[in-house]
LUMPAZA-206466 format. One record per residue (C-alpha): residue number from 1; x, y, z. Coordinates in steps of 0.2 Angstrom, whole numbers, plus 5000, padded with zeros to 4 digits. Example, Ala and Ser with C-alpha at 12.3 -4.5 7.8 and 13.67 -1.06 7.14 Angstrom:
   num     c1     c2     c3
     1   5062   4978   5039
     2   5068   4995   5036
This chain:
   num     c1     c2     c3
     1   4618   5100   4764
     2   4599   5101   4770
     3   4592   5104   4786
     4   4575   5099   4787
     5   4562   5105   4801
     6   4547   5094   4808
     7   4533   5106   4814
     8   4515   5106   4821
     9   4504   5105   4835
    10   4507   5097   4851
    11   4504   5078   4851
    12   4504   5076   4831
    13   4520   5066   4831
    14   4533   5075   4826
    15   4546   5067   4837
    16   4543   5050   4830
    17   4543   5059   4811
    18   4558   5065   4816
    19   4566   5052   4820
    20   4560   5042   4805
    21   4570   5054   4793
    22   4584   5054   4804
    23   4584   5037   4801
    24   4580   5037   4783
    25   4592   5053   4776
    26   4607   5045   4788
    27   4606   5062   4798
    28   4609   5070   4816
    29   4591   5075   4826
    30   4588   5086   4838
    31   4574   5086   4847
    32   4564   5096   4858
    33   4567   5100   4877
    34   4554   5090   4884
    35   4559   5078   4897
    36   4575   5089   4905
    37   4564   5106   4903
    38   4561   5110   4923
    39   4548   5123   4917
    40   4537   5112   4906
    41   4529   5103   4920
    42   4525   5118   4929
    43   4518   5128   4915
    44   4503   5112   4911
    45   4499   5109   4931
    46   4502   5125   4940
    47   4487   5134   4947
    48   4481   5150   4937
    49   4488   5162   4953
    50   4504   5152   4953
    51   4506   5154   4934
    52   4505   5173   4935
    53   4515   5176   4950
    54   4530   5163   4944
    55   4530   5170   4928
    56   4530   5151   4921
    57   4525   5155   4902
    58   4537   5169   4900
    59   4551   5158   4908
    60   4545   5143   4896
    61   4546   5153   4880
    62   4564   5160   4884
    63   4570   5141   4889
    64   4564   5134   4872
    65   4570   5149   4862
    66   4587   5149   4870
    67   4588   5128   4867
    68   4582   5128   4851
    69   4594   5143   4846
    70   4606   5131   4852
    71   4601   5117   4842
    72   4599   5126   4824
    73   4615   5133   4825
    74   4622   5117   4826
    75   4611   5110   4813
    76   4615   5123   4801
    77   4633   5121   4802
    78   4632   5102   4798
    79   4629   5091   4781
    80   4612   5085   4787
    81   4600   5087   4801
    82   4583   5086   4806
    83   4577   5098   4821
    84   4560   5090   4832
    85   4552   5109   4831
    86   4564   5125   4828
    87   4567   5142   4833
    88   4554   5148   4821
    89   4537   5140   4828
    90   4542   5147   4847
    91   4537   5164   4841
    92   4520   5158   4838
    93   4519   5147   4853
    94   4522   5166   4863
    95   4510   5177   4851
    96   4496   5164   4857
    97   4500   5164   4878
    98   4502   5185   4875
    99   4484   5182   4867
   100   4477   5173   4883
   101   4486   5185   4893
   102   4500   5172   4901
   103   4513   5182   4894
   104   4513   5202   4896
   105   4514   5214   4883
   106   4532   5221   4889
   107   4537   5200   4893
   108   4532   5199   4874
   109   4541   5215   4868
   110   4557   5206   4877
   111   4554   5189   4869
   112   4554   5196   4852
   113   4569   5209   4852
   114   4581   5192   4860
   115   4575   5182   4845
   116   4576   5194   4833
   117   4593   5196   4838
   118   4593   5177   4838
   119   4588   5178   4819
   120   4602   5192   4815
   121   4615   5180   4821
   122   4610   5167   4810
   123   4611   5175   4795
   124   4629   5177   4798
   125   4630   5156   4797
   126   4637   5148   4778
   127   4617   5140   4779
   128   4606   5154   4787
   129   4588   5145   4787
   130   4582   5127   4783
   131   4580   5119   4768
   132   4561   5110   4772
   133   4549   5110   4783
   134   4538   5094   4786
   135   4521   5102   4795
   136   4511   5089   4802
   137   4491   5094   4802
   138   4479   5086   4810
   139   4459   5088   4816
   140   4457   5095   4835
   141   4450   5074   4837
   142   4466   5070   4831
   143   4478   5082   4841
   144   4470   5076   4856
   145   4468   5057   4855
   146   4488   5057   4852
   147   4492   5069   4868
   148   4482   5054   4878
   149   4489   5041   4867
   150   4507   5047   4872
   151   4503   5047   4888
   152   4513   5063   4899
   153   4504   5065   4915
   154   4509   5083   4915
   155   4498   5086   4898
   156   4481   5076   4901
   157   4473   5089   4912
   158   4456   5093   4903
   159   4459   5111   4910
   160   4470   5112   4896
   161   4457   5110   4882
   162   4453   5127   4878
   163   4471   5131   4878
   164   4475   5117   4866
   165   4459   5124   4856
   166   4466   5141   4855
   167   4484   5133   4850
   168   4476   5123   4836
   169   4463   5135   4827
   170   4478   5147   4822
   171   4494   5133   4819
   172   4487   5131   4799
   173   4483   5150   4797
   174   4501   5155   4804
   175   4512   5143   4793
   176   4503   5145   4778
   177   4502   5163   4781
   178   4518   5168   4790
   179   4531   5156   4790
   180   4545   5160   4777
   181   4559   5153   4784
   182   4558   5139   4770
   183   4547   5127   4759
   184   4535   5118   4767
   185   4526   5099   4763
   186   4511   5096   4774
   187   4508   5079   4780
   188   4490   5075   4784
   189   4491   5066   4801
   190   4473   5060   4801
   191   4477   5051   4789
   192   4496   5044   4792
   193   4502   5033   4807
   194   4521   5031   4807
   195   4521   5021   4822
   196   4507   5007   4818
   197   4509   5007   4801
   198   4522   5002   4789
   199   4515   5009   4772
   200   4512   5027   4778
   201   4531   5026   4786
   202   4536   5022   4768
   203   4526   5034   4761
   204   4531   5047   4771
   205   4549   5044   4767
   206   4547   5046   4751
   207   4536   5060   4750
   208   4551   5070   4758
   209   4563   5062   4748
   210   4554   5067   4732
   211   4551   5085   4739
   212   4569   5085   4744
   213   4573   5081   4726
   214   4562   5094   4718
   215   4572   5109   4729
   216   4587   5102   4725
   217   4596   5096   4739
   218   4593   5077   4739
C-alpha cells in the first residue's frame, strides 16, 4: 500500500500532478476543497475590515483541516491513493496568516491543539503517515504566471501579491526543514509542464515510480 501526497505552492500544479499519478499507479485521488469551499472566495476578495471582523482565515484553516483530515483517513486505510495537498501542509498555511496577523494568537493556539488531536488519531490507523511526498517547487515568476494561467477570478487580485510572497519565501524552508511526515522527491516546476508537454509527463511518472521503488512500495 502507498499513499502518496502532492505538495506546494498555490498555483504550481499540483492538481494536475495529481491526477497524473492517479492515473499512472491505477489509484483513488483526493483532492483539495476548492470549488465547494464557501470560505475560500471570501478569504481572496474580502476587504481587510471584513476579514477581521468575519474571522474568514481562522474559519478557512479549520474547513481545510477538517476536510483534509477527512480525506487522509480515508486514504490511509486503502491499497493506493494520492491526496491533492494533506493535513500536514495546513499547519503551515496557518503559522504564515498568525504571522501576518489574519489569524490570532489564541485562533492559532485552537488550530493546533484540534490538529494535533487530529494527528494522535491517526497514528491509531494500520498506515499512520504517507509513504511519499511529491513537492512541486517553483520561482515566485513561476508561481504567479500559473495562478493567472488557471484563471480563478477569486485569486487574480494584485492585492494578493505580497501575501503570495510571504507564502512562497518560507514553503522550501518548511519542508526541507520541518516536514517529517515522510520522504519527499522535489519536482522542479520551472522546469516541468505536465499539461503541455508529453515528455515531462513521462518523466514525471517515472521519476515517482523509481523513488516509489527505492522506498520499497512500488
Amino acid at each position: 500500500m502507498a499513499v502518496i501526497v502532492v505538495g506546494g505552492m498555490i498555483g504550481l500544479g499540483k492538481t494536475s500532478v495529481a491526477e497524473l499519478l492517479g492515473g499512472a499507479l491505477g489509484s483513488e485521488v483526493f483532492y483539495e476543497s476548492v470549488d465547494d469551499n464557501p470560505i475560500l472566495p471570501l478569504f481572496y476578495t474580502s476587504s481587510p475590515e471584513e476579514i477581521e471582523r468575519n474571522r474568514y482565515p481562522f474559519l478557512l484553516q479549520l474547513h481545510f483541516l477538517n476536510t483534509r483530515f477527512q480525506a487522509i483517513k480515508r486514504a490511509l486505510v486503502h491499497r493506493s491513493n494520492v491526496l491533492d495537498r494533506s493535513i500536514y501542509e495546513d499547519w503551515y498555511f496557518a503559522k504564515v496568516n498568525r504571522q501576518l496577523g489574519r489569524i490570532s494568537e489564541l485562533e492559532f493556539q485552537i488550530y493546533e491543539d484540534l490538529a494535533d488531536n487530529m494527528m494522535e488519531e491517526l497514528a491509531g490507523l494500520p498506515k499512520k503517515a504517507p509513504d511519499l511526498m511529491i513537492y512541486l517547487k517553483g520561482s515566485f515568476e513561476t508561481v504567479l504566471h500559473r495562478i493567472g494561467l488557471r484563471g480563478r477570478s477569486f485569486e487574480q487580485d494584485e492585492s494578493l501579491i505580497d501575501y503570495y510572497r510571504v507564502l512562497w519565501s518560507g514553503y522550501d524552508e518548511w519542508v526541507m526543514n520541518h516536514y517529517k511526515a515522510s520522504e519527499v522527491l522535489v519536482v522542479d516546476m520551472d522546469l516541468t509542464d505536465v499539461v503541455s508537454r508529453p515528455l515531462d509527463t513521462a518523466k514525471l511518472v517515472d521519476d515517482v515510480k523509481m523513488k516509489m521503488r527505492q522506498l520499497g512500495i512500488a
